[in-house]
Structures are given as structure tokens and as C-alpha cells.
Backbone as numpy.savetxt, mean C-alpha at the origin, in Angstrom:
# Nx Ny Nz CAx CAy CAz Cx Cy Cz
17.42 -2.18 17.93 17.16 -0.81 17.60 17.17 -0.58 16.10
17.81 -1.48 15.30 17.94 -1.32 13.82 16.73 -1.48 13.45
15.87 -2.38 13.80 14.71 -2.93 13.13 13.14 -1.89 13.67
13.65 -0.71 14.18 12.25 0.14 14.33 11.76 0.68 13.72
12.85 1.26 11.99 12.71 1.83 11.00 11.73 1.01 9.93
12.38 -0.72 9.96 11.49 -1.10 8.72 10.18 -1.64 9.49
10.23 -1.92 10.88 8.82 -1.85 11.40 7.96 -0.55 11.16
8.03 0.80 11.52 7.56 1.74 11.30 6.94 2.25 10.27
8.08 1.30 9.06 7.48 1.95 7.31 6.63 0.56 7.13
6.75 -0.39 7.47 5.66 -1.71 7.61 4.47 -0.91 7.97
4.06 -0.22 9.52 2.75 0.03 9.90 2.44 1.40 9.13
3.61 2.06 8.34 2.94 3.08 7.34 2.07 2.69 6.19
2.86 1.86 5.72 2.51 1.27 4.62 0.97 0.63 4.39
0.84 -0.65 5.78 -0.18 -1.08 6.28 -1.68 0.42 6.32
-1.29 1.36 6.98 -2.35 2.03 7.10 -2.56 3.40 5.84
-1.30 3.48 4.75 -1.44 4.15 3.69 -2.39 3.08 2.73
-1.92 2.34 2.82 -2.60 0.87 2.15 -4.53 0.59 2.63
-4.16 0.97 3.55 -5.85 1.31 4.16 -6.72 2.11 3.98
-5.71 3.34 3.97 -6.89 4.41 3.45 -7.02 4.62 1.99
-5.95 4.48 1.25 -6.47 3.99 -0.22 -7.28 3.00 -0.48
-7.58 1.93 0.10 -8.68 1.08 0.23 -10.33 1.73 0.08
-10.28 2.04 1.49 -11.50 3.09 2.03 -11.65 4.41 1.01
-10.39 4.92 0.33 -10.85 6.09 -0.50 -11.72 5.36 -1.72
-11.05 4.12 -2.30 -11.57 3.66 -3.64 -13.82 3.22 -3.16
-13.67 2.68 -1.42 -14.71 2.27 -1.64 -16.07 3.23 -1.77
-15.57 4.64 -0.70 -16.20 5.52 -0.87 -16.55 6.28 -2.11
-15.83 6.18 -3.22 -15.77 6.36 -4.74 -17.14 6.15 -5.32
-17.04 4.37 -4.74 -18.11 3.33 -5.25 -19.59 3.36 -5.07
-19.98 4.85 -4.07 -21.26 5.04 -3.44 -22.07 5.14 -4.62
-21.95 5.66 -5.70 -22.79 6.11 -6.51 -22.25 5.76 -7.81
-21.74 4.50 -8.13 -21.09 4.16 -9.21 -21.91 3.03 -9.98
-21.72 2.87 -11.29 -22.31 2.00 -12.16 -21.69 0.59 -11.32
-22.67 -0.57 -11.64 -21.65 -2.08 -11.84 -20.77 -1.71 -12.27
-20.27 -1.26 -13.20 -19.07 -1.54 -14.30 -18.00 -1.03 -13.50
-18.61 0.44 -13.01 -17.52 0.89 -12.14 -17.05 0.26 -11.04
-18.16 -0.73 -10.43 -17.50 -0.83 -9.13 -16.80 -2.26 -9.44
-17.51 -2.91 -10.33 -15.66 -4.24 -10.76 -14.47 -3.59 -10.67
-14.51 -2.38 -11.00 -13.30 -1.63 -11.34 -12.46 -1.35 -9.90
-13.63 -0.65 -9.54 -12.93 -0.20 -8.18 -13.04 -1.64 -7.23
-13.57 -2.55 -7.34 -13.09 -4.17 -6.66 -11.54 -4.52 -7.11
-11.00 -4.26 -8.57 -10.10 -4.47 -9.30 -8.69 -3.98 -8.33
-9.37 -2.06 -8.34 -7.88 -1.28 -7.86 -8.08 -1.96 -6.33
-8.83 -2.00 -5.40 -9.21 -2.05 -3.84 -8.19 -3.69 -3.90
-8.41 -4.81 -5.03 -7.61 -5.60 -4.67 -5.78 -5.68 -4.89
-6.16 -4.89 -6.17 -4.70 -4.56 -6.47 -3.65 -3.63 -5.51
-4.29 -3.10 -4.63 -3.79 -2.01 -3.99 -3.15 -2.37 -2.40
-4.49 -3.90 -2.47 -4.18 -4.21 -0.99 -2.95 -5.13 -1.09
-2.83 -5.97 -2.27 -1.79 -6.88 -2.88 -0.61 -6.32 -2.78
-0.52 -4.81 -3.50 0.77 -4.24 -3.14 1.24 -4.07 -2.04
0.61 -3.25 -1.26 0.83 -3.05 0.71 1.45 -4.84 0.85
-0.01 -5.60 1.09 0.96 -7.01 1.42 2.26 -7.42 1.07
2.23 -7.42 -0.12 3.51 -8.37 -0.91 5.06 -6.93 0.04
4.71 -5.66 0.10 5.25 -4.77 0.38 6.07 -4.96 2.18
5.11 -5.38 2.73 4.93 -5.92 4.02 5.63 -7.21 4.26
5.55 -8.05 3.49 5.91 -9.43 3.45 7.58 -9.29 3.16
7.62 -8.85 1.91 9.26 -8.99 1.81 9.82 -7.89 2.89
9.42 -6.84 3.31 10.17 -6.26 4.40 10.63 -7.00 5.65
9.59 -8.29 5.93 9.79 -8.98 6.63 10.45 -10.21 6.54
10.76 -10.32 5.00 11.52 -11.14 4.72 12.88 -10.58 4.89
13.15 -9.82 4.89 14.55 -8.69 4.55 15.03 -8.75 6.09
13.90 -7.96 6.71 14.03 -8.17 7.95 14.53 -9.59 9.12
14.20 -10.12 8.37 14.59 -11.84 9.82 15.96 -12.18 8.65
16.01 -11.77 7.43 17.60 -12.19 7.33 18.90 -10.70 7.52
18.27 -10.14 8.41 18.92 -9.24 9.13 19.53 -8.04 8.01
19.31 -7.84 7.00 19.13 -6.47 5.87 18.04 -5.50 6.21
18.45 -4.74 7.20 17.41 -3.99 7.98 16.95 -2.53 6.98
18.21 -2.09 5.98 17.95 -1.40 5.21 17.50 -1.87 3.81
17.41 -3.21 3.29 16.81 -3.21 2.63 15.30 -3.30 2.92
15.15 -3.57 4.23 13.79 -4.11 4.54 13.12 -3.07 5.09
13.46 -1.63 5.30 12.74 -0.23 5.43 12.94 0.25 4.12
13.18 0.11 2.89 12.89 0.25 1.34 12.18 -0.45 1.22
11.67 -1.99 0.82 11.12 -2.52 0.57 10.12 -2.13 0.92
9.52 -2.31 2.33 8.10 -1.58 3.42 7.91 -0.67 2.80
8.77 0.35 2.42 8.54 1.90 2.38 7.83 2.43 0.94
8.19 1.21 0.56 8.07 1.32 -1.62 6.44 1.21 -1.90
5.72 0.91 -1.38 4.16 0.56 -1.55 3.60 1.93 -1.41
4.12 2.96 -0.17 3.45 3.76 0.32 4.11 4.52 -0.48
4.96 4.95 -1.18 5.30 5.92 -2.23 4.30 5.75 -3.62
4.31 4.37 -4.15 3.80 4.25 -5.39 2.03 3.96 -4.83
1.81 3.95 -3.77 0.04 4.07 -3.79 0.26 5.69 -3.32
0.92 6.48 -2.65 0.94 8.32 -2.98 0.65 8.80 -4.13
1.49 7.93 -5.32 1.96 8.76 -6.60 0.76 8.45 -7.94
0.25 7.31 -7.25 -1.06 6.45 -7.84 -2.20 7.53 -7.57
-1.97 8.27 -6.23 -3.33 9.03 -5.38 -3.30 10.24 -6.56
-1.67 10.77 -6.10 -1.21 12.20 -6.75 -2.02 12.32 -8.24
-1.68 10.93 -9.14 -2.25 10.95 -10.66 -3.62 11.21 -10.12
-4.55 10.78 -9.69 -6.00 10.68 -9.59 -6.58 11.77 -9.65
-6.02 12.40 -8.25 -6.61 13.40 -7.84 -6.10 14.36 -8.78
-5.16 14.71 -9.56 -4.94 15.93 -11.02 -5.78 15.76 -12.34
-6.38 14.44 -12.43 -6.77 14.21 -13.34 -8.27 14.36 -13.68
């Protein structure tokens, strides 16, 4: 029962991580080359975070730190929010 929390922020993360994906590619409809290296750049950087985000939760997770491992999961989907938040004000 401990481990439903950092599973839960795992499949948040996973699908916050997704639609920032899909937002950057839709961006790209009408963008220069230049732009869209760019947006290849964030789309990889973004998915890297979610993973690596995902990965150590699950690392956290099988050595039984169930709260570090729903922080860990949980930390991607805050800083790709706060990444969105800048965008969209700017």
C-alpha cells in the first residue's frame, strides 16, 4: 500500500512529460529549421527529465524509501509545470 503514491506520481509525471512533448511539437507547425532544432532540443530535454525522474523513483522505490521515491517521481512534473508557467507569461 506504501508504494501507490510513488507509482501514481511515476504515471503523472510520465503523462505531464507527454503532453509537454506534444505541446513543444505542435509549436513546430509553422516554425523556421532553426526553430525546430530548438524545439527537437527542449522535446529531448524534457523527455530526459520525466525519464531520469521515473527511473530514480524506481530506484528509491525497490530499495524500499517509498517517500523518497514519490519526491523524486513527483519533481519532473513540478519543474516541466514551472518551465510551462515561464512560457506561457512570456
Amino acid at each position: 500500500m506504501k508504494s501507490v503514491l510513488p507509482i501514481v506520481a511515476m504515471l503523472i509525471t510520465a503523462v505531464s512529460t507527454l503532453t509537454a512533448v506534444v505541446c513543444c511539437m505542435a509549436m513546430g507547425a509553422n516554425a523556421s529549421p532553426a526553430q525546430i532544432r530548438l524545439l527537437k532540443l527542449w522535446m529531448g530535454g524534457l523527455s530526459l527529465l520525466g525519464l531520469a525522474g521515473i527511473v530514480v523513483g524506481i530506484v528509491f522505490l525497490r530499495g524500499g524509501q517509498h517517500g523518497w521515491a514519490a519526491i523524486a517521481a513527483a519533481a519532473p512534473t513540478v519543474v516541466i509545470g514551472i518551465i510551462t508557467l515561464v512560457f506561457f507569461l512570456k
